[in-house]
C-alpha positions in Angstrom: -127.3 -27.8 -121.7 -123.8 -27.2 -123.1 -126.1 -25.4 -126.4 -128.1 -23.1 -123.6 -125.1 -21.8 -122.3 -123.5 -21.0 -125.4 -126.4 -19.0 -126.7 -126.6 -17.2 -123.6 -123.3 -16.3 -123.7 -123.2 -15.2 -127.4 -126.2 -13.0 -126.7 -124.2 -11.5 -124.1 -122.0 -10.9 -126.3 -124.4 -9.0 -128.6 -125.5 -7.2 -126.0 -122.2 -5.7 -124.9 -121.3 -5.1 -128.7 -124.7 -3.1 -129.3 -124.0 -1.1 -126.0 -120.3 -0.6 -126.9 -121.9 0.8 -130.1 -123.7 3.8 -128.6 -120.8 4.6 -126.2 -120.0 8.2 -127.5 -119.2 11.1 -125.3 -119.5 15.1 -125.9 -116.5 16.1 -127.6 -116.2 12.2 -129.4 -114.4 12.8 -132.9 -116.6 10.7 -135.2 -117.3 9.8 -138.9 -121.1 10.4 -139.5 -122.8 8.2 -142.5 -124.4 11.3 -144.6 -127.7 11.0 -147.1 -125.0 11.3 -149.9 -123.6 8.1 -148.7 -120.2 9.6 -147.7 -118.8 9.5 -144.4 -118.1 13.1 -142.7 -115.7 14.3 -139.9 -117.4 15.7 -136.8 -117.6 16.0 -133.2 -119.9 15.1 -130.7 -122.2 18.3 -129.2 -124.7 16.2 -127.3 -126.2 12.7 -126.8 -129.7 11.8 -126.1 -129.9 8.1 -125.8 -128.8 6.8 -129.3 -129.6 10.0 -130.8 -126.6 12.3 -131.0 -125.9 15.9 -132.5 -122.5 16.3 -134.0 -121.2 19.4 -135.8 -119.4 18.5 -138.5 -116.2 20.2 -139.2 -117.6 22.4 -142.3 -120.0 24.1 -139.8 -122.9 21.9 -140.4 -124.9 20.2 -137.3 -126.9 17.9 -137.6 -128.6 14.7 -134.9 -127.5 11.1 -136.1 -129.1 8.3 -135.2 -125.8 6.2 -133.5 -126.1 3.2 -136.3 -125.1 6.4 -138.4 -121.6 6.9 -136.8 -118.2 5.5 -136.3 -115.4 6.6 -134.4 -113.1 8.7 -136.4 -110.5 5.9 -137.2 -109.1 6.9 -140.4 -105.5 5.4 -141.1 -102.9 5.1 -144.1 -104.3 3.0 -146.4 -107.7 4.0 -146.5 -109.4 5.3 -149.8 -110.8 8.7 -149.4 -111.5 12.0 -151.4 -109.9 15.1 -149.9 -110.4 18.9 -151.1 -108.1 19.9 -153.4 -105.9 23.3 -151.4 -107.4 25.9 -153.7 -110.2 24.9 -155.9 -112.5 23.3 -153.1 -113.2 20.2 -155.4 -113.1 16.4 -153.8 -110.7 14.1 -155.6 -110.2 10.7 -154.9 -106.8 9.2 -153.3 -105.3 7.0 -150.5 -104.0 8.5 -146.9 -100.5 7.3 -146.6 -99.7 9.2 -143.3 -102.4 10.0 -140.6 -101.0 11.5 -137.2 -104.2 12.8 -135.4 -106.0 15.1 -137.1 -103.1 15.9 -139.8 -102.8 13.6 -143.1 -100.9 13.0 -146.4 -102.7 11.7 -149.1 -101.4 10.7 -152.4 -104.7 11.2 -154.8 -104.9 9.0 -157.4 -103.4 11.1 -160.1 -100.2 11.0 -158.4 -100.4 14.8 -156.5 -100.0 14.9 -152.8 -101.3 17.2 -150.3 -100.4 17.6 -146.5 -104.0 18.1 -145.3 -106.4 17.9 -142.3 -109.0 15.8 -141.9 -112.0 18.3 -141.9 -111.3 18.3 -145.6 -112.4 14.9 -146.3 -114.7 12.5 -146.6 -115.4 8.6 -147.3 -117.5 7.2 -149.4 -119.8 4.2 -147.9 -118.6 1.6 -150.7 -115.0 2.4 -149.5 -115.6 2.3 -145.7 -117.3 -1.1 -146.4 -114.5 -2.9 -148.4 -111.9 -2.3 -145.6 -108.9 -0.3 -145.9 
């Protein structure tokens, strides 16, 4: 009895984790897995079921299937690649200060940049290891 009622429970548990998973509002900022395999900044336009349509911050749109997208949780620590102010080229660093949608990263040739986060992205390897 005592193994019935824990499996019941831990499906309930499953079940309020999947639903928790396609909680996302219009107007959600969000992280959205792309077919390059990096992660990109955007917001929630719509939601249909698990299906939602975010416009990413480079202009893009685009629907996502919700196992495609996490909540926008970037903090310092977190390996990233940022544009370059000028050149428009991605190099790889660390954010060492995140305060909304304003971060310092340190890239890993030892320049720093006081950026936002529309000029960033997140490769999947990275988001996978943990910060």
């Amino acid at each position: 009895m005592k193994k019935i009622i824990s499996i019941l429970m831990m499906l309930g548990c499953l079940m309020t984790i999947s639903a928790v998973a396609f909680a996302y509002d219009k107007g959600d900022r969000v992280l959205v897995l792309w077919e390059d395999a990096y992660w990109y900044p955007g917001t929630v336009t719509a939601v249909d079921g698990n299906v939602l349509t975010v416009s990413f911050d480079d202009g893009d749109k685009a629907t996502a299937d919700s196992e495609r997208v996490n909540k926008l949780d970037w903090a310092a620590g977190d390996v990233v690649e940022c544009r370059w102010p000028g050149n428009g080229k991605n190099y790889p660093g660390r954010f060492v200060k995140v305060e909304g949608e304003n971060v310092r990263i340190v890239y890993d040739d030892g320049d720093k940049a006081d950026l936002t986060v529309s000029v960033c992205r997140q490769s999947r390897a990275s988001r996978l290891v943990g910060r």
